[in-house]
PDBQT receptor file of N, H, CA, C and O in Angstrom, charges set to zero:
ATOM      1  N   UNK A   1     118.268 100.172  70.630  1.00  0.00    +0.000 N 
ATOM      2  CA  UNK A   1     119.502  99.788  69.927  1.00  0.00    +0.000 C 
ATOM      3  C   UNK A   1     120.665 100.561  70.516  1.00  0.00    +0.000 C 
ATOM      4  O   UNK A   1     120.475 101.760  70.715  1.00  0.00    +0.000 OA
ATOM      5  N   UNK A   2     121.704 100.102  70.786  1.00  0.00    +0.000 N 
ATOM      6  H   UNK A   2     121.859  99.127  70.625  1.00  0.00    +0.000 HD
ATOM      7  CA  UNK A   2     122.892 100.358  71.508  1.00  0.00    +0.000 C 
ATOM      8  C   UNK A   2     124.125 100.442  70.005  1.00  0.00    +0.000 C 
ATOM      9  O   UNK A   2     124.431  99.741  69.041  1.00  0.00    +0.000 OA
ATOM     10  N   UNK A   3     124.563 101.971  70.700  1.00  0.00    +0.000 N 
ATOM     11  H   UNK A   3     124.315 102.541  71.483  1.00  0.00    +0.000 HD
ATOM     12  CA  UNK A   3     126.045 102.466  69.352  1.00  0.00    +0.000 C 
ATOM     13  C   UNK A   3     127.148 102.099  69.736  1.00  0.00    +0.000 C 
ATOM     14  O   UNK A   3     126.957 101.532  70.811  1.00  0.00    +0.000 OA
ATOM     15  N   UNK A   4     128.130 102.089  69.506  1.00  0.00    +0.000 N 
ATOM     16  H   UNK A   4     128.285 102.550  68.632  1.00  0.00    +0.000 HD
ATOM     17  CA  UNK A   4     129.407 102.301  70.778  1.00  0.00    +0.000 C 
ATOM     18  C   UNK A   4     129.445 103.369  70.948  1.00  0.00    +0.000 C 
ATOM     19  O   UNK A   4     129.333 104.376  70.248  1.00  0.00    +0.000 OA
ATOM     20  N   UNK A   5     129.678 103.076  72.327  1.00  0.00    +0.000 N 
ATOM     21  H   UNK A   5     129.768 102.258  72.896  1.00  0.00    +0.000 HD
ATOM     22  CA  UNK A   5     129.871 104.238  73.663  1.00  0.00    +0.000 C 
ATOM     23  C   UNK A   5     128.851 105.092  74.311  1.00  0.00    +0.000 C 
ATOM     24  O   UNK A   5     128.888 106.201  74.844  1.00  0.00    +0.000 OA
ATOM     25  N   UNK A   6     127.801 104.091  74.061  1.00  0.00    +0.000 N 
ATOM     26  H   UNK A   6     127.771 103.190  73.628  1.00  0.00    +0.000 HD
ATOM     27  CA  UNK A   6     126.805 104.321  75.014  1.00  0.00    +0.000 C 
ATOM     28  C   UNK A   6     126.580 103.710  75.698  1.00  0.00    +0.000 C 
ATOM     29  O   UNK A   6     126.688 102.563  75.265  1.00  0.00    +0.000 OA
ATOM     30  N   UNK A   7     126.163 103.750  77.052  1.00  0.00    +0.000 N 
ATOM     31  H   UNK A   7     126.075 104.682  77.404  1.00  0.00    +0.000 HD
ATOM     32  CA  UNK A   7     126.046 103.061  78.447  1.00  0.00    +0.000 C 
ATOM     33  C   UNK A   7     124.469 102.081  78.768  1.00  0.00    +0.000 C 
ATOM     34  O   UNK A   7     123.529 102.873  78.832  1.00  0.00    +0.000 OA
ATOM     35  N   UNK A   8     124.183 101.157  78.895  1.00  0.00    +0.000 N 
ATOM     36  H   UNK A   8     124.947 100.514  78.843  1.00  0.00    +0.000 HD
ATOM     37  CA  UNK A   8     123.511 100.745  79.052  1.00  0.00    +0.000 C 
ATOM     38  C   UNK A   8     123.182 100.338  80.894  1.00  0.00    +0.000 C 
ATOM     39  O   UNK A   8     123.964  99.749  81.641  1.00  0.00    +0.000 OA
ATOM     40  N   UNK A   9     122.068 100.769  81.176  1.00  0.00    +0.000 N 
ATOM     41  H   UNK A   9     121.433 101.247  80.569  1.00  0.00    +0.000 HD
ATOM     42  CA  UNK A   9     121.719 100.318  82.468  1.00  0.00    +0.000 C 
ATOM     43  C   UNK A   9     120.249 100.075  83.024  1.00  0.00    +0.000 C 
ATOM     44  O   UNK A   9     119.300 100.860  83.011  1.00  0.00    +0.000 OA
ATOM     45  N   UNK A  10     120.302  99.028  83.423  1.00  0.00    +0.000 N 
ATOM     46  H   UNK A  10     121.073  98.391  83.434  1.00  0.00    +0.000 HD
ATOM     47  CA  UNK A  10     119.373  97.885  84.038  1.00  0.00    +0.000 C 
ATOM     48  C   UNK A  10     119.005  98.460  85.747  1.00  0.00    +0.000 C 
ATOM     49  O   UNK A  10     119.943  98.737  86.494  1.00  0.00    +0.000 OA
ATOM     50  N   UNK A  11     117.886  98.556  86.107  1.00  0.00    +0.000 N 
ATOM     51  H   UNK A  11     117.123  98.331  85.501  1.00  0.00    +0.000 HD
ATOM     52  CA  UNK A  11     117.244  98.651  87.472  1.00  0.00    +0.000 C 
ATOM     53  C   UNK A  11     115.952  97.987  87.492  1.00  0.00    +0.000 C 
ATOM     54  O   UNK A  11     114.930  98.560  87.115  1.00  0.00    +0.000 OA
ATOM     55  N   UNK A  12     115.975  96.735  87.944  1.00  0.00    +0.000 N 
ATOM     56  H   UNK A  12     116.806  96.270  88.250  1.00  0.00    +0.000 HD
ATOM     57  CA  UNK A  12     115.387  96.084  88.737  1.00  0.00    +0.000 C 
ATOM     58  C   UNK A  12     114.643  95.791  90.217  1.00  0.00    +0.000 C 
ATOM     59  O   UNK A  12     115.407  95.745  91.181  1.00  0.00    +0.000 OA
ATOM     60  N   UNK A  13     113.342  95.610  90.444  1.00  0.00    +0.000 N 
ATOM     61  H   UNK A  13     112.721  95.648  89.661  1.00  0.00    +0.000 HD
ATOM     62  CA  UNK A  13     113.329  95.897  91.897  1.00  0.00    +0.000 C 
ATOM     63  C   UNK A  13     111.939  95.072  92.354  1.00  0.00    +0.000 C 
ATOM     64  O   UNK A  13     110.881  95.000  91.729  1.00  0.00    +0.000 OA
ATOM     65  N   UNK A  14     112.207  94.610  93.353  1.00  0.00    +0.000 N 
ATOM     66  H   UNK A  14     113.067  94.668  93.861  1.00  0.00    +0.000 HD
ATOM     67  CA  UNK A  14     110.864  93.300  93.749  1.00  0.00    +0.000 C 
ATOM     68  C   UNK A  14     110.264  93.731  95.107  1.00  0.00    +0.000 C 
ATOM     69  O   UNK A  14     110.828  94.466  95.918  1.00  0.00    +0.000 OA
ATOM     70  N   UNK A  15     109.106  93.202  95.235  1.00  0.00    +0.000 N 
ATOM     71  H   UNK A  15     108.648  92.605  94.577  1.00  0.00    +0.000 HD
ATOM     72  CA  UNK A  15     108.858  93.662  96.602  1.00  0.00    +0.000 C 
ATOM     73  C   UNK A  15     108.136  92.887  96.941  1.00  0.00    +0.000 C 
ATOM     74  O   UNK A  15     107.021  92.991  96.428  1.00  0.00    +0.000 OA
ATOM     75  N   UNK A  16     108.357  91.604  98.048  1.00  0.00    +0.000 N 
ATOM     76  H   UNK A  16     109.263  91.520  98.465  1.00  0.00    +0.000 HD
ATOM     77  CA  UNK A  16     107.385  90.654  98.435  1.00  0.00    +0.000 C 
ATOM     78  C   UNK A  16     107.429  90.184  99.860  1.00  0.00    +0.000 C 
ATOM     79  O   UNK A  16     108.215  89.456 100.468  1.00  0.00    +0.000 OA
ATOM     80  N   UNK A  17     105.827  91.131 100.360  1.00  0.00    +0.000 N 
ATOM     81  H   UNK A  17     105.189  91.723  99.866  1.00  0.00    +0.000 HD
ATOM     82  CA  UNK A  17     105.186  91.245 101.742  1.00  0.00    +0.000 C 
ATOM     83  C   UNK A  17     106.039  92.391 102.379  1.00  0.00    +0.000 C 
ATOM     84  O   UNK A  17     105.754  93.569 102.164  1.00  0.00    +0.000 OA
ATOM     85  N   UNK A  18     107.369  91.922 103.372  1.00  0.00    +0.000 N 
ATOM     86  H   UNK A  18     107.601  90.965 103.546  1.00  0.00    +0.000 HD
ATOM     87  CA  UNK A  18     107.546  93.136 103.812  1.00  0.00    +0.000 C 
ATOM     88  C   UNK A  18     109.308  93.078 103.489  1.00  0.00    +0.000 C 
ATOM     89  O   UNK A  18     110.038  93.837 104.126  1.00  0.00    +0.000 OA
ATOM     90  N   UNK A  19     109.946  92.037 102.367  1.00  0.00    +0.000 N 
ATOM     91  H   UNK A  19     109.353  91.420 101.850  1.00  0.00    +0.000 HD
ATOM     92  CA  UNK A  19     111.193  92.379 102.335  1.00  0.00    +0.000 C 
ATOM     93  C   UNK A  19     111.107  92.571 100.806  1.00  0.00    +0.000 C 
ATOM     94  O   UNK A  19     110.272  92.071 100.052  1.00  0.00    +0.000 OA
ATOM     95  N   UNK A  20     112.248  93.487 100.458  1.00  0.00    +0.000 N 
ATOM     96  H   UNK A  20     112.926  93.893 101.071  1.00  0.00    +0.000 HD
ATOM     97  CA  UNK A  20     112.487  94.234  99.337  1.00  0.00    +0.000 C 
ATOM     98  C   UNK A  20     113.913  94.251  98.609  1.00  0.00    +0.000 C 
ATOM     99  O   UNK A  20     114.902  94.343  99.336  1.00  0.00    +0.000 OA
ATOM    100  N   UNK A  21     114.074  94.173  97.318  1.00  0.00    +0.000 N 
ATOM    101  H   UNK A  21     113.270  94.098  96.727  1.00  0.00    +0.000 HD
ATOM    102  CA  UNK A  21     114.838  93.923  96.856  1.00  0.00    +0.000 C 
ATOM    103  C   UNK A  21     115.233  94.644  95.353  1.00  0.00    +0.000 C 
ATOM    104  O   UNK A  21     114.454  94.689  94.400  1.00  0.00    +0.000 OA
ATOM    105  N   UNK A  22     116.389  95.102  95.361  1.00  0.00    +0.000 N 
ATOM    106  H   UNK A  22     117.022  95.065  96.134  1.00  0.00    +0.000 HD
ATOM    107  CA  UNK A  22     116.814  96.192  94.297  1.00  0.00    +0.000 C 
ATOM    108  C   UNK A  22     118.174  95.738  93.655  1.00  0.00    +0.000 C 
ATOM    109  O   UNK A  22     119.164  95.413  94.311  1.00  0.00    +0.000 OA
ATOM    110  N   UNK A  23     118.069  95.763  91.913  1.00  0.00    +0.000 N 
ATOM    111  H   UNK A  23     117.265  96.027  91.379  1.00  0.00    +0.000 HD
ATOM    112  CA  UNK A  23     119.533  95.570  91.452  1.00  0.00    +0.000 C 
ATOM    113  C   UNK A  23     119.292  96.111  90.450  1.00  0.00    +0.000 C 
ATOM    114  O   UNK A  23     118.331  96.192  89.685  1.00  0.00    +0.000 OA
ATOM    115  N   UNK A  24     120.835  96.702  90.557  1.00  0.00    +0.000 N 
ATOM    116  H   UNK A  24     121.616  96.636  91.178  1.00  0.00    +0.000 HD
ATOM    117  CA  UNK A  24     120.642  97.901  89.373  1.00  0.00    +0.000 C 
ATOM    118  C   UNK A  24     122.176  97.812  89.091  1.00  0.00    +0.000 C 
ATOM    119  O   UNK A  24     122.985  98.076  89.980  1.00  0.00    +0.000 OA
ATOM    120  N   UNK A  25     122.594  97.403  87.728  1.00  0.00    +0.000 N 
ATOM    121  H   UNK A  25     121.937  97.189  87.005  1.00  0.00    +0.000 HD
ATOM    122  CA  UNK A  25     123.440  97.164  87.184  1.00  0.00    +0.000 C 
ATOM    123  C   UNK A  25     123.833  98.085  85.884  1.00  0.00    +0.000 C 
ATOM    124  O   UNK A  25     122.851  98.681  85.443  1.00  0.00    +0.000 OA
ATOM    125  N   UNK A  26     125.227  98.365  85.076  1.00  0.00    +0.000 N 
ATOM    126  H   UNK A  26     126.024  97.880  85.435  1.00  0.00    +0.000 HD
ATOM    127  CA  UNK A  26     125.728  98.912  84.325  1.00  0.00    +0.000 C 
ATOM    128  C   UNK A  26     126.687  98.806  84.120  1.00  0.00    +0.000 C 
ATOM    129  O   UNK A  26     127.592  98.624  84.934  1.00  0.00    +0.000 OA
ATOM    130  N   UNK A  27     126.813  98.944  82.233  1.00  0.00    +0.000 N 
ATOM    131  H   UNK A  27     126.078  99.091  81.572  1.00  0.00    +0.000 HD
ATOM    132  CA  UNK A  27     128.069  98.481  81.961  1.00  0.00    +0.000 C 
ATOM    133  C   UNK A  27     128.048  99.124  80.575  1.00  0.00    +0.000 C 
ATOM    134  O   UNK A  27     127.004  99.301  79.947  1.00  0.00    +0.000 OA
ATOM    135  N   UNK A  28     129.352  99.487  80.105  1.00  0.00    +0.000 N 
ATOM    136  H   UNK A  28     130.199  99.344  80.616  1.00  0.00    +0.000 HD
ATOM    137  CA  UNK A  28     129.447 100.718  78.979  1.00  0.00    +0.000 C 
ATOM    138  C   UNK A  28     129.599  99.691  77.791  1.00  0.00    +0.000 C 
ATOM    139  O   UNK A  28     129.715 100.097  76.635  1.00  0.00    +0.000 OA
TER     140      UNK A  28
């Protein structure tokens, strides 16, 4: 559960055979 003014952030990350992939997002 999120208050105000706390930051929320997301990291995501895939990896399939030999290419790779990362997202990592945030937002207050």
């Amino acid at each position: 559960i999120l208050n105000d003014g706390d930051m929320a952030l997301f990291d995501m990350g895939a990896e399939y055979h030999f290419y790779g992939s990362d997202i990592t997002c945030s937002f207050p």
